[in-house]
N, C-alpha and C positions, 0 to 999 in steps of 0.2 A: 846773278852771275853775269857778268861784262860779256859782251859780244859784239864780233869783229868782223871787219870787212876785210876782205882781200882784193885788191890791185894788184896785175901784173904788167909793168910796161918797162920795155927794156932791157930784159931782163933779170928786170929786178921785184922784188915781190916787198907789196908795201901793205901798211895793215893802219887801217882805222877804225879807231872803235868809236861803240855806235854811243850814244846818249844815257845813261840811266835815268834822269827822267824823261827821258822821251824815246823810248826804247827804237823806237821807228827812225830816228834820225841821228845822223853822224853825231859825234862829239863836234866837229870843226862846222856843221852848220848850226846844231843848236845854239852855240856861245858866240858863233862869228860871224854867221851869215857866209861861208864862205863852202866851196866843192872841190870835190877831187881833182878836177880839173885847175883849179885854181893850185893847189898843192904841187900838183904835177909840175907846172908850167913852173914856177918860183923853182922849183929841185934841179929841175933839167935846165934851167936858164942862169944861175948863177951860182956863186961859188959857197960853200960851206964856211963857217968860223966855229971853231971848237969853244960852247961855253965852259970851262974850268967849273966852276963855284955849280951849275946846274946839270954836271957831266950829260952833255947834250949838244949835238951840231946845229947852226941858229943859219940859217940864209934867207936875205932880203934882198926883194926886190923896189922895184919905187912904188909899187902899190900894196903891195904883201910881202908877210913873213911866213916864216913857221920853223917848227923846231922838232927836231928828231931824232934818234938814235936806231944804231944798229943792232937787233934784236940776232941774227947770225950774220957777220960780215963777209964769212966764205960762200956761204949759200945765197947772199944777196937779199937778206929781209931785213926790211926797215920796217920800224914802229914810226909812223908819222903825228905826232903828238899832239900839233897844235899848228893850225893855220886862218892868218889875221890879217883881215887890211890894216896898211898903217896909213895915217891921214893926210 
């Protein structure tokens, strides 16, 4: 069974889930080497694009990405999906 982190900054409540094979470790540092903090910073610093085709919000920065959806948009909880350096 998947399990999840919760973040609250801003008041916003964000959730990443943890690894299945590495139950110990986010998904975003098993596959990307990459932390919460990193996430954070990319969300709160630049602007959102709506991907159509992967109904999903994509924002980059110059060193990172990540991808995300709003799991309740009233209540402010985001699903943070996925977050990557880009090169």
């Amino acid at each position: 069974m998947p399990r999840f982190k919760h973040v609250f900054e801003n008041g916003i409540k964000f959730v990443f889930k943890y690894e299945e094979d590495f139950p110990d470790l986010l998904h975003i540092y098993a596959r990307h080497l990459t932390t919460i903090d990193d996430a954070l910073d990319v969300f709160f610093m630049t602007e959102p694009e709506w991907n159509e085709q992967f109904q999903r919000y994509e924002n980059y920065s110059e060193t990172h990405g990540i991808h995300w959806f709003w799991i309740n948009k009233k209540q402010k909880v985001i699903m943070l999906v996925s977050c990557f350096r880009i090169a």
